[in-house]
C-alpha positions in Angstrom: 65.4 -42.5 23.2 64.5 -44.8 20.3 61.4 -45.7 18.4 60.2 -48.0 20.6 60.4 -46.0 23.5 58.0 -43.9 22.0 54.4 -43.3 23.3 52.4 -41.5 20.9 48.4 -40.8 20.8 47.7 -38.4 17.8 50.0 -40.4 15.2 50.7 -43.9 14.9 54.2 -45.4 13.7 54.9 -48.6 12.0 58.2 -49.5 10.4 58.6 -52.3 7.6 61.8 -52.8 5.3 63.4 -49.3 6.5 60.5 -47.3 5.4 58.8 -45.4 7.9 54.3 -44.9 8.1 54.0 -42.4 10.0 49.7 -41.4 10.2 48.3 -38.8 11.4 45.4 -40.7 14.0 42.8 -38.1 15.0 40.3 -39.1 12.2 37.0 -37.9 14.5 39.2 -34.1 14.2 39.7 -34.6 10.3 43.8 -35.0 11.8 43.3 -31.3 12.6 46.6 -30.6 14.3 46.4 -29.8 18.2 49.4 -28.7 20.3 50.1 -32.1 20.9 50.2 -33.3 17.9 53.0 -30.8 16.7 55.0 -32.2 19.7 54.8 -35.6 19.0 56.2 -34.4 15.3 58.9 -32.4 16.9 59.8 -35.7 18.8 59.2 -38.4 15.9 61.4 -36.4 13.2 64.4 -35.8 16.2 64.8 -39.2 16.1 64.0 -40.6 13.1 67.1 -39.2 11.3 69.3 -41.8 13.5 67.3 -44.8 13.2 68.3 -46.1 10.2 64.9 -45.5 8.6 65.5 -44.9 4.6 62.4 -42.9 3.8 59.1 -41.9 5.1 55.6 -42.2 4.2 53.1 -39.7 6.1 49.4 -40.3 5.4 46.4 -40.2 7.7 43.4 -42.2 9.2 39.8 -41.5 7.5 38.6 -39.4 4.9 41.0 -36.1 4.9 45.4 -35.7 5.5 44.3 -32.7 7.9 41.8 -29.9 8.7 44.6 -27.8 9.6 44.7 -26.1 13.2 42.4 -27.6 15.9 40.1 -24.5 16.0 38.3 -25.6 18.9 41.3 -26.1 20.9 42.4 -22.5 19.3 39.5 -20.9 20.4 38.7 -22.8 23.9 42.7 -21.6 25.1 41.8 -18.2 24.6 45.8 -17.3 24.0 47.5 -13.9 23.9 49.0 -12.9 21.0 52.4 -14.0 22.8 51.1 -17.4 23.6 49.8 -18.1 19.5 53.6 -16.9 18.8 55.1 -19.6 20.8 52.4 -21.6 19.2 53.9 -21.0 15.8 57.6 -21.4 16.4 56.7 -24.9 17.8 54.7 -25.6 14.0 58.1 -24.1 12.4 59.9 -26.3 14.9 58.0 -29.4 13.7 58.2 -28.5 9.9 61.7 -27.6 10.1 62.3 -30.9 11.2 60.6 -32.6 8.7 62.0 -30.6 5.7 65.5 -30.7 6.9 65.1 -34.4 7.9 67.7 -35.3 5.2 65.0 -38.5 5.1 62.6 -38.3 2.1 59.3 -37.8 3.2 56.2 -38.8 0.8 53.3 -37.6 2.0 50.3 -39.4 1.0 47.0 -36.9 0.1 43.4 -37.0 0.3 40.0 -35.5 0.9 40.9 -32.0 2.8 44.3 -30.4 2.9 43.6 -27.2 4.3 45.4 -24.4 6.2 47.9 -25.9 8.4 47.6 -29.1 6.6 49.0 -27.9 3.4 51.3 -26.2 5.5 52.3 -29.6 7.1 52.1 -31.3 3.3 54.2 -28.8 2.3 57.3 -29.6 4.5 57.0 -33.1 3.0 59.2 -33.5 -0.1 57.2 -35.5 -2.3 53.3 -35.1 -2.3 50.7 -37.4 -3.6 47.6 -37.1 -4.4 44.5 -38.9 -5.1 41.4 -37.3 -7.0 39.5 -36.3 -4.0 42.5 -33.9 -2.5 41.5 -30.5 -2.3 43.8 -27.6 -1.3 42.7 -24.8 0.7 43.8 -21.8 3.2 40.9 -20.1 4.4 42.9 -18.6 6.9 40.7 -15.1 5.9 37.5 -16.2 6.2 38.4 -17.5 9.6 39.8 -14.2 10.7 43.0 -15.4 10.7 46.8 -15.8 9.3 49.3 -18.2 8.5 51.3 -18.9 11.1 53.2 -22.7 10.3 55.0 -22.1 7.6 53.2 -21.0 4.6 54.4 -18.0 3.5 57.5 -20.0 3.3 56.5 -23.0 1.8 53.1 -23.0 0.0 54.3 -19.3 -1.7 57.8 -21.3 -3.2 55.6 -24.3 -4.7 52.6 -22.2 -6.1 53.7 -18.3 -6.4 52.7 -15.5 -3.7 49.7 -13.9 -6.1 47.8 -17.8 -5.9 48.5 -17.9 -2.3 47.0 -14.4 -1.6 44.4 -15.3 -4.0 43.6 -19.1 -1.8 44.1 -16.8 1.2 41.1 -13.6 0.3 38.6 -15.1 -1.5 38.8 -19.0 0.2 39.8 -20.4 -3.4 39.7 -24.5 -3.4 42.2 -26.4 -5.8 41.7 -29.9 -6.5 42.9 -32.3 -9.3 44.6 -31.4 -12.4 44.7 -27.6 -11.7 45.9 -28.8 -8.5 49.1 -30.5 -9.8 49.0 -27.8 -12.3 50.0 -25.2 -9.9 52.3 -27.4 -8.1 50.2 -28.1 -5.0 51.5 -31.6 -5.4 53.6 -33.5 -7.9 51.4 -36.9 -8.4 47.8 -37.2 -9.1 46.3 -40.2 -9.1 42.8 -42.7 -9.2 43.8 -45.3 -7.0 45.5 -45.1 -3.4 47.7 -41.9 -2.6 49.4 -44.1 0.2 50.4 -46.9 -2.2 51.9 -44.6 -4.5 53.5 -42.8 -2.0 54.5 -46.0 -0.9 56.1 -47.3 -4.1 58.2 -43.9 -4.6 59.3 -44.4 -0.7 60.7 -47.6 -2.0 62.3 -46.1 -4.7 64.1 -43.4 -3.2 65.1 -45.8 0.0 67.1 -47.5 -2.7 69.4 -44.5 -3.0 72.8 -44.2 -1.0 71.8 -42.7 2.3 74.1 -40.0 1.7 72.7 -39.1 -1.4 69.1 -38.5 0.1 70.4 -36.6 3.1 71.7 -34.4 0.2 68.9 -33.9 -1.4 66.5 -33.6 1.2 68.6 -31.2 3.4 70.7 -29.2 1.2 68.3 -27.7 -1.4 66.6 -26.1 1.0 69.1 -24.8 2.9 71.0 -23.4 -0.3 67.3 -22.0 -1.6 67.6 -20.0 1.8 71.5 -18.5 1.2 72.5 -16.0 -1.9 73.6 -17.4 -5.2 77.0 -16.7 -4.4 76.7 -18.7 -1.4 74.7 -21.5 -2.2 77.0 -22.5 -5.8 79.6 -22.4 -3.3 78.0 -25.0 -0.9 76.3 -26.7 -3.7 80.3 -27.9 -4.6 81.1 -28.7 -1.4 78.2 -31.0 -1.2 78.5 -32.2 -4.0 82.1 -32.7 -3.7 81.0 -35.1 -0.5 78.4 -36.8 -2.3 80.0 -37.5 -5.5 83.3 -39.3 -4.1 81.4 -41.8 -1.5 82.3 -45.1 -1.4 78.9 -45.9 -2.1 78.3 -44.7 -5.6 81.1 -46.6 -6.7 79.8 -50.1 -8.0 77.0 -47.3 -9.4 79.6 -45.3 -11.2 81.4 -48.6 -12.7 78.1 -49.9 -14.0 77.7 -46.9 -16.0 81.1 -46.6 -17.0 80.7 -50.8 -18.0 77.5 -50.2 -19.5 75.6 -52.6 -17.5 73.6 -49.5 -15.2 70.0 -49.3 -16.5 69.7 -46.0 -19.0 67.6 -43.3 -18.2 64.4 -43.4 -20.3 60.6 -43.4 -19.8 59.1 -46.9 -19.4 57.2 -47.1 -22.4 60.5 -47.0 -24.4 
């Protein structure tokens, strides 16, 4: 199967210059995330590694990135607790995906990110957000627990104490303490999506090899001992750093004709 064999309802897909838009479409649900939607994930991000795409830009149609969990489909299944567990490996299945892509995924932020939307935000490797974003898990109030990933994820960017905290009392983050905690790395005024966009573009100019790297291998080695993961870190490193493709890059440094690392404004 390739992309355009593809027939998805709950997100749409374009694809322009190598960079992916993938949007999550269910805007009357606030993109809250039903079973099918985790399965047209699982299938999007099992083929997108082999098509060539450079980078990936997830946003959503309307007001809010995602509600989280379709209660009303939740509630109307009336599932044992067996059923929700199968429920949650397929989430893990879906974020997995999406974190170990190897493809750098941008997701572009607004209005709410709450519950299993911040878990799904979280899988992305870059987030961006705009000054309406707020950040919730009201997973408590609801009478209910993480089950997509965010023990995992959301504790590693924020701390376990501030995820308890978001958890019990149905604490909302939004702006500058927001990016403060590390709930996302770019806050904005404008348009999350073009941003996102723009830093799509950028890392889509890396080697390919480079990226997989990057967007595979930290989180594998964050998951292994130190021992372990210095090891790996030199054998991936010892892949990435000989490709043929960083070679004109390495001899404009060495010639002096690469650009120099510096802030803009310099």
């Amino acid at each position: 199967m390739n992309l355009d064999d593809l027939a998805l309802e709950n997100l749409k897909l374009s694809v322009d210059d190598g960079i992916a838009t993938v949007t999550l479409n269910r805007e009357a649900k606030r993109n809250a995330l039903d079973a099918n939607t985790i399965e047209e994930f699982i299938t999007l991000f099992s083929i997108l590694p082999r098509s060539g795409v450079k980078a990936v830009v997830l946003t959503a149609a309307g007001a809010h990135f995602s509600a989280g969990l379709d209660l009303v489909e939740h509630y109307k299944q009336q599932r044992t607790a067996a059923d929700f567990m199968h429920v949650c490996m397929r989430w893990h299945e879906a974020f997995n995906k999406i974190e170990y892509s190897g493809i750098p995924v941008i997701a572009a932020l607004k209005g709410a990110v709450v519950g299993g939307g911040l878990e799904l935000a979280s899988a992305a490797h870059i987030r961006v957000a705009d000054q309406g974003t707020y950040f919730a898990l009201p997973e408590g109030q609801r009478g209910l627990f993480t089950g997509g990933g965010a023990t995992i994820r959301v504790a590693d960017l924020i701390g376990k104490a501030r995820m308890i905290d978001m958890m019990l009392t149905g604490r909302i983050y939004k702006s500058e303490e927001a990016l403060q905690v590390g709930l996302c790395q770019y806050l904005i005024d404008g348009d999350s999506e073009a941003k996102a966009m723009e830093l799509a573009r950028a890392a889509a100019d890396n080697p390919p090899l480079s990226n997989f790297a990057i967007c595979s291998a930290i989180s594998h080695m964050q998951n292994m001992s130190a021992l372990d993961a210095s090891y790996a870190e030199a054998v991936v490193a010892g892949i990435v750093n000989t490709q043929p493709a960083a070679q004109d890059r390495l001899e404009a440094f060495a010639n002096k004709t690469a650009a120099l690392v510096k802030p803009k404004n310099d």
